[in-house]
C-alpha atoms as one frame of an Amber mdcrd trajectory, in Angstrom:
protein
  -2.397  18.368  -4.144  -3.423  14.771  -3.610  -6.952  14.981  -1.430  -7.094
  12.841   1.369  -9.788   9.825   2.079 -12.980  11.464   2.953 -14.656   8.742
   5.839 -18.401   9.427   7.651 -18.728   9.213  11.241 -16.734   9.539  14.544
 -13.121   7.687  14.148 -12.773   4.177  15.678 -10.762   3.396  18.579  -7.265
   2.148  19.017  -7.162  -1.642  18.303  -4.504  -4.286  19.926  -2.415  -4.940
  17.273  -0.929  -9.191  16.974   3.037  -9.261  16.684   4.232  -8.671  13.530
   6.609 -10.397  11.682  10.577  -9.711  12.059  11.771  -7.184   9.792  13.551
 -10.131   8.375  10.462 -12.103   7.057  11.246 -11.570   3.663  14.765 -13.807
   3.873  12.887 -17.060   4.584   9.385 -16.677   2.546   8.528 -18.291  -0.494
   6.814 -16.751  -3.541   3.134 -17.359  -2.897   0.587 -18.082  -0.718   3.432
 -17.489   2.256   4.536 -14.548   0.600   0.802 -12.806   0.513   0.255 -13.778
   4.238   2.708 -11.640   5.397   2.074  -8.593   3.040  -1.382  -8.378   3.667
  -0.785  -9.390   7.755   1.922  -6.549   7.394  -1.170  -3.892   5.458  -4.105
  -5.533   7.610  -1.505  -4.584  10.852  -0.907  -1.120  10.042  -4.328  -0.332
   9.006  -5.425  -1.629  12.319  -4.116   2.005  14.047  -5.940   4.016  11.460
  -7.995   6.429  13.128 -10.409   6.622  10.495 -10.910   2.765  10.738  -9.747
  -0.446   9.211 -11.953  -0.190   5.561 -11.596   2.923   5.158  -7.623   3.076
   5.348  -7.729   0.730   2.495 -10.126   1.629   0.894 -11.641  -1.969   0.832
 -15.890  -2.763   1.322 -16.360  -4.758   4.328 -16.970  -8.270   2.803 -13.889
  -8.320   0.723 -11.695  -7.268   3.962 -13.478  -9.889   6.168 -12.041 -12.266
   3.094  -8.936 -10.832   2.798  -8.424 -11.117   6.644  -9.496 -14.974   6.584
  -7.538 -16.001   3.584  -4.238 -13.887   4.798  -4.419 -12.114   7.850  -6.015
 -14.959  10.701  -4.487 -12.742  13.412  -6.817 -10.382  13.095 -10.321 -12.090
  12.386 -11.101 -10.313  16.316 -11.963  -7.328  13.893 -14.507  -9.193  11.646
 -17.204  -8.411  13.584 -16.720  -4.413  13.571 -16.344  -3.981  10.186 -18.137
  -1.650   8.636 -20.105  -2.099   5.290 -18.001   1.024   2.843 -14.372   1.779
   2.347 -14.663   5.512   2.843 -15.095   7.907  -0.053 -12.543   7.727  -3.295
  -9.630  10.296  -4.157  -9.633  11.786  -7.174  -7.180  10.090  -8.196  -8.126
   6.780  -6.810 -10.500   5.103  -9.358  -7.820   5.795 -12.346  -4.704   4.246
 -10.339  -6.436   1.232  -9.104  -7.403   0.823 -13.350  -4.240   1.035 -13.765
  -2.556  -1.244 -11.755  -5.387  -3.520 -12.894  -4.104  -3.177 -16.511  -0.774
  -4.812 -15.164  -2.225  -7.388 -12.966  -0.790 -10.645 -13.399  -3.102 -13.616
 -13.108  -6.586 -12.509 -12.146  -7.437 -12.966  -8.597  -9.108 -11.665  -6.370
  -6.023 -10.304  -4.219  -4.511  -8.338  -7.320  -8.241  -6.733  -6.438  -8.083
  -6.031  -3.290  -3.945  -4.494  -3.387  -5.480  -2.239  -6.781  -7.494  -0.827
  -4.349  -5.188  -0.810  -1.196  -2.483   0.515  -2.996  -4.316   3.427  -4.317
  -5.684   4.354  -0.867  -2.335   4.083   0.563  -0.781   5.660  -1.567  -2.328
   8.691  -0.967  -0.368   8.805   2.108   2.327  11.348   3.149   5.545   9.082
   3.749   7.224   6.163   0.997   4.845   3.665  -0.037   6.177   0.999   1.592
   5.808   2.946   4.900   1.823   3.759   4.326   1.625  -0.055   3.075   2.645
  -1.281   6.485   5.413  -2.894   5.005   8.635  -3.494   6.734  11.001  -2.025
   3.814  11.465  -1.485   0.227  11.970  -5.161  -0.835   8.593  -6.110   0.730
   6.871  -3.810  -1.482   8.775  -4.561  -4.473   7.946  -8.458  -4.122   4.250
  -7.566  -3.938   4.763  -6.152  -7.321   6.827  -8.663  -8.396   3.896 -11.374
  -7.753   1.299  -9.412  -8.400   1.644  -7.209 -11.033   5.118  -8.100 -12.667
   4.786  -5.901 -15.680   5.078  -2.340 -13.838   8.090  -4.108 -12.479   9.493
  -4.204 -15.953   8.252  -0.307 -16.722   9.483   0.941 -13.847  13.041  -0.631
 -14.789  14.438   2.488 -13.545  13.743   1.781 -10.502  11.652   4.949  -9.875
   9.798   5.388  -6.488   7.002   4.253  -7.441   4.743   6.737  -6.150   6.694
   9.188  -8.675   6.043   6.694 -11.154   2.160   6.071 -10.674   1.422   9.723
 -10.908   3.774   9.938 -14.100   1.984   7.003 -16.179  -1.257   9.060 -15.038
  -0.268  12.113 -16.218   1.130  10.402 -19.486  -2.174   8.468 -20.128  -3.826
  11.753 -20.069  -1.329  13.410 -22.531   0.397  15.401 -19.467   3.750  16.164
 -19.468   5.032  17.541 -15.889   8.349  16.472 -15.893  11.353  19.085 -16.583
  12.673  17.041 -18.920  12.626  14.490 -21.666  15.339  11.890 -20.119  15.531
  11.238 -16.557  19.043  11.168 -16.468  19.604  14.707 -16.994  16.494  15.904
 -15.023  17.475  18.468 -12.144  14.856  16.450  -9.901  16.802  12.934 -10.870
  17.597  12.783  -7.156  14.023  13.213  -6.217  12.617  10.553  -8.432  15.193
   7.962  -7.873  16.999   8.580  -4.522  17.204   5.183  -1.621  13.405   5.386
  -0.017  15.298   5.508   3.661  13.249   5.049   6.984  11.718   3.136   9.751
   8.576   0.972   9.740   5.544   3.182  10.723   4.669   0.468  12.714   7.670
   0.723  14.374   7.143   4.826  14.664   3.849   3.641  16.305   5.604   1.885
  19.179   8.103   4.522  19.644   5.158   7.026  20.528   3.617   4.569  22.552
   6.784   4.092  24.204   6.944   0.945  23.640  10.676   1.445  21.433  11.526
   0.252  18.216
């Protein structure tokens, strides 16, 4: 059982939130700086509601999110000046996925960092990774990777969810073997590895219990 973020003090309160982009964004975005304003607008957005606070949902110090909002996320520099200093304690798991991903980074910079880290906080999350990323569906999530860290595309050519797959390289680094069987394709949990990763924004969940509708 995955542990969740441990964070100190009392939680911080509901923040207004800028308009996000139409679920559409994707269509008419190029690959590259564009691209990485509205992912991290998208994480920076949803991390916003976190009642634990802003750092500590991903799981970012305070200077590199005050740099990550001013390179990619200028709707929300309101919230430089309550950041706090830590990112909330590590996961188990946490330190080992963001070397990982690191491993597979593609170029070097700093924002390969900072998603490492993001993506290992968020992905200790209950719903699809795309959900707990902020992002607006799958394709969002699988362009991140496609920028940032091409070469888990091209592992995960499957097409596994890709919180399935994270925990399986783990386990694999470490010589674990939890899967049922050998080949995927005749696995009894096939269907649980692999199926469509269905659903709704959890931004947009957060408007519908606001009342605001989707």
């Amino acid at each position: 059982m995955i542990a969740a973020p441990v964070t100190a003090g009392v939680a911080a309160p509901a923040l207004a939130v800028p308009t996000q982009p139409p679920a559409d964004a994707l269509d008419g975005v190029a690959d590259g700086p564009a691209l990485d304003r509205l992912l991290f607008t998208r994480i920076v957005g949803l991390a916003a509601q976190h009642p634990g606070g802003l750092a500590a949902a991903l799981g970012l110090q305070g200077a590199a999110l005050a740099e990550l909002i001013r390179r990619h996320a200028a709707g929300f520099t309101h919230l430089l000046p309550i950041l706090p200093d830590g990112g909330g304690e590590d996961a188990i798991e946490e330190e080992d996925l963001r070397a990982f991903l690191l491993d597979h980074r593609a170029a070097g910079t700093v924002e390969e960092e900072w998603l490492a880290a993001i993506i290992a906080r968020r992905a200790l999350g209950p719903n699809h990774l795309w959900q707990d990323m902020g992002f607006a569906n799958r394709r969002e999530l699988n362009a991140m990777f496609r920028r940032h860290f091409p070469s888990l595309v091209a592992l995960n050519s499957g097409d596994m969810k890709w919180k399935k797959f994270f925990y399986r390289q783990l386990c694999e680094r470490e010589g674990l073997m939890l899967c049922k069987s050998p080949n995927c394709e005749v696995c009894d949990d096939f269907g649980a590895c692999f199926s469509a990763e269905d659903g709704d924004p959890l931004s947009a969940l957060a408007r519908v219990a606001r009342g605001e509708g989707l």
